[in-house]
C-alpha positions, 0 to 999 in steps of 0.5 A: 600578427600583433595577436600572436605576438601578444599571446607568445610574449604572455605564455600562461595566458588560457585560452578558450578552447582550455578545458577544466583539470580533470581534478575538478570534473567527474568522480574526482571532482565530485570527490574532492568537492563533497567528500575531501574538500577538508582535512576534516570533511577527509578524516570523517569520510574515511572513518564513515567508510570504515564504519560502513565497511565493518557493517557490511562484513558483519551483514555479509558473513552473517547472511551469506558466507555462514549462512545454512542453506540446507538441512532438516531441522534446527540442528544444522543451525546450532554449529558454532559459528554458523549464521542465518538460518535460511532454512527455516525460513525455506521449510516455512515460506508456504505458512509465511504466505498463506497461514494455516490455508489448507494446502490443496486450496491454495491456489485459491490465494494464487488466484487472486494475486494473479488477479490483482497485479493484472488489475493493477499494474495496468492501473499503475503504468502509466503508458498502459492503454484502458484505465477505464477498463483496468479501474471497473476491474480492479475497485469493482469485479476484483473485490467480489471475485477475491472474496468469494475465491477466498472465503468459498462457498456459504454453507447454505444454499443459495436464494432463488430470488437473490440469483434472479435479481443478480442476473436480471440487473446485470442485464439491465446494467449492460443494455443501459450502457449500451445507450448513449444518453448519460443518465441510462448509463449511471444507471447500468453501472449502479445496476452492474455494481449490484448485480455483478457481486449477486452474479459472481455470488450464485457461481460460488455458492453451492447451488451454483457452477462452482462449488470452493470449500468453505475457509474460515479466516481463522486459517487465514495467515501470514502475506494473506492477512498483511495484503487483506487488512492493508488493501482494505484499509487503504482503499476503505480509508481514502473515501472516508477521509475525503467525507470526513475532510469535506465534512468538517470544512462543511457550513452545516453544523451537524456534518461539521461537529460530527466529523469533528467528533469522529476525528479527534476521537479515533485519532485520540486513541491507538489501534490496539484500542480500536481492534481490541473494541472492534474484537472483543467489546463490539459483540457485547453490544449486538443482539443475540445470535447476530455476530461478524467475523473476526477479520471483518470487524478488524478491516472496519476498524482499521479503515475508519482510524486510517480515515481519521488521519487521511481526513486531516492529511486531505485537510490540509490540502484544502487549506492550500489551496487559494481562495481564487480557485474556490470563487473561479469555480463558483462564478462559472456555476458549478455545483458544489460536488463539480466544484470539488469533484472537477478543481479543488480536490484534483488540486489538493490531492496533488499538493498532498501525495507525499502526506498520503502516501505516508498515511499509507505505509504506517497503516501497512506497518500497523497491520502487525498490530493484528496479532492482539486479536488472534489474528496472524500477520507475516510477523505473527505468523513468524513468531508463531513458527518460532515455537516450533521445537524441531527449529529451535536456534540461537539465529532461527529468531534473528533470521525468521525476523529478518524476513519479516522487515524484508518483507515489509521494507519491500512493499514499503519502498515500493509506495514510496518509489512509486509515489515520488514517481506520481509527484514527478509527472503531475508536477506543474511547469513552475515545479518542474523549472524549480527541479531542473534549476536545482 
């Protein structure tokens, strides 16, 4: 009763059960708190939203509204006022994708980008069974598979001796692993390692079950040639960077100073230097009559300087890595390979991602850099196309450009996305309390 009494005499006393304005919750609250909590903060937020308004107009009439859709030539993109020119852009999507890979073989390259999403999207997925299974295909019969469905067959005839040896350790590989004791089992999967590729080589050789048409890589063009260099690059310089971050941490001075050596000169230099050498010096250096292909010697390249960053990325994981942890793993009488193999690197790799994951999208970004050798990327194969006269228009370059970031900006963000995804669910109970608490 005295309760009541108080609480009428006092009216504006809140009580409660009262809930916040709503000019404090929500959209509205998040508004007037982040982007109307001055005079100030308001005028910069209205100017910002004009900005970005007359931005997107520009973007929307100039890729949409006026944009020209359909046509023969460039003549239905040279009328005043007209905007990107999609068309160009639709009659040249198949040499953007393939190159100049001849059009009744290309099913070939379909082939192996079906194959490697399956490889990899059950790899990726983390609530897809058979990592395992996923994994040998991908980083073992995959690679072979795609480089013989992509180059054909060799123009000789194939060896007797290399086809029976092919077959002979893929069988010798599969029994091995059919037995539980672990030391027959290391050795199947090396025999399959070596057989596999023998194997898949007589099936696509001429004398085999499956005869492809040979292509050269100088037809090779366009996504083809971005996703080979990119892929090889990234899968080639993750172990050399881990060889070399290991190496020069390593007491053994040889190993030490030579990947010292390695590193600080490959990472003193560009890449146009490193593929110019690879291209252009490389052959004066070999023996007569002995040469590699173009594309061959540019995927080395291009995955040893990669290694070269990577090396000092994992370095730096390393060095994070406390002491405790090297001491912990050597008091229980771990080799140095278990050492590495089983505690630290799991550990510094993890600390580590994001380092990584921008080693990979620059060295996706620097497979432009191809071209200075002859070799036609997605941008070399649209400024290629650019010179085509019947295309000939004032947007045909700002367009065929345009497709060409698209492109790049979509794998690009990809990783990125995917990395911060990786980070996420390998972050530990500390780092997911600092996430929750932010």
């Amino acid at each position: 009763m005295q309760r009541d009494l108080a609480q009428a005499a006092v009216p504006n006393t809140p009580s409660a059960s009262m809930r916040p304005p709503r000019t404090e919750i929500g959209v509205i609250g998040w508004l007037r708190h982040n982007l109307f909590s001055s005079w100030g903060n308001a005028i910069l937020t209205i100017v910002g939203l004009y900005i970005v308004w007359k931005l997107l107009d520009g973007v929307i009439s100039w890729g949409f509204v006026n944009a020209v859709w359909t046509g023969e030539d460039g003549k239905a993109c040279q009328v005043e006022g007209s905007g990107a020119c999609w068309v160009f852009i639709r009659a040249k999507f198949s040499q953007f994708v393939y190159g100049r890979y001849p059009d009744e073989e290309r099913w070939r390259v379909d082939l192996v980008y079906a194959m490697a999403l399956a490889g990899l999207v059950p790899l990726m997925v983390p609530k897809i069974p058979g990592k395992a299974l996923s994994a040998g295909f991908t980083f073992l019969v995959f690679p072979v598979l795609a480089f013989w469905l992509l180059t054909g067959s060799a123009n000789n005839p194939s060896t007797g001796m290399l086809d029976v040896a092919g077959f002979v350790l893929g069988l010798l590989g599969i029994a091995c692993l059919l037995l539980a004791r672990s030391s027959l089992r290391l050795i199947g999967v090396l025999c399959l390692v070596v057989g596999v590729p023998l194997v898949v080589r007589w099936v696509f050789s001429t004398g085999g079950l499956i005869h492809l048409p040979a292509v050269p890589t100088e037809l090779w063009g366009g996504l083809l040639v971005t996703l080979v260099v990119a892929s090889v690059g990234i899968t080639g310089s993750f172990p050399v960077g881990i060889a070399l971050a290991l190496g020069r941490r390593s007491k053994m001075p040889f190993a030490r100073w030579a990947s010292i050596g390695f590193i600080e000169f490959v990472r003193g230099v560009p890449l146009i230097t490193i593929l110019f050498m690879s291209s252009v010096m490389l052959p004066l250096f070999l023996p007569a009559g002995v040469s590699f292909d173009k594309l061959l010697r540019a995927l080395v390249g291009v995955a040893l300087f990669a290694g070269a960053y990577m090396a000092e990325t994992i370095r730096g994981g390393l060095q994070a890595i406390l002491r405790g942890q090297f001491e912990a793993a050597e008091a229980l009488g771990l080799s140095y390979p278990q050492r590495m193999g089983l505690i630290i690197l799991p550990q510094a790799l993890k600390l580590v991602i994001p380092g990584i994951v921008n080693s990979f999208v620059g060295l996706f970004k620097d497979t432009s850099l191809v071209l200075i050798i002859g070799l036609f990327d997605v941008l070399g194969i649209v400024q290629l196309n650019l010179t085509d006269a019947k295309w000939f228009a004032n947007s045909t370059a700002m367009t065929g450009y345009v497709f060409a970031g698209f492109v790049f900006w979509m794998f690009c963000f990809g990783m990125s996305r995917y990395s911060q995804m990786i980070e996420r669910r390998l972050a530990t109970g500390h780092e997911r309390g600092a996430t929750r608490a932010d």
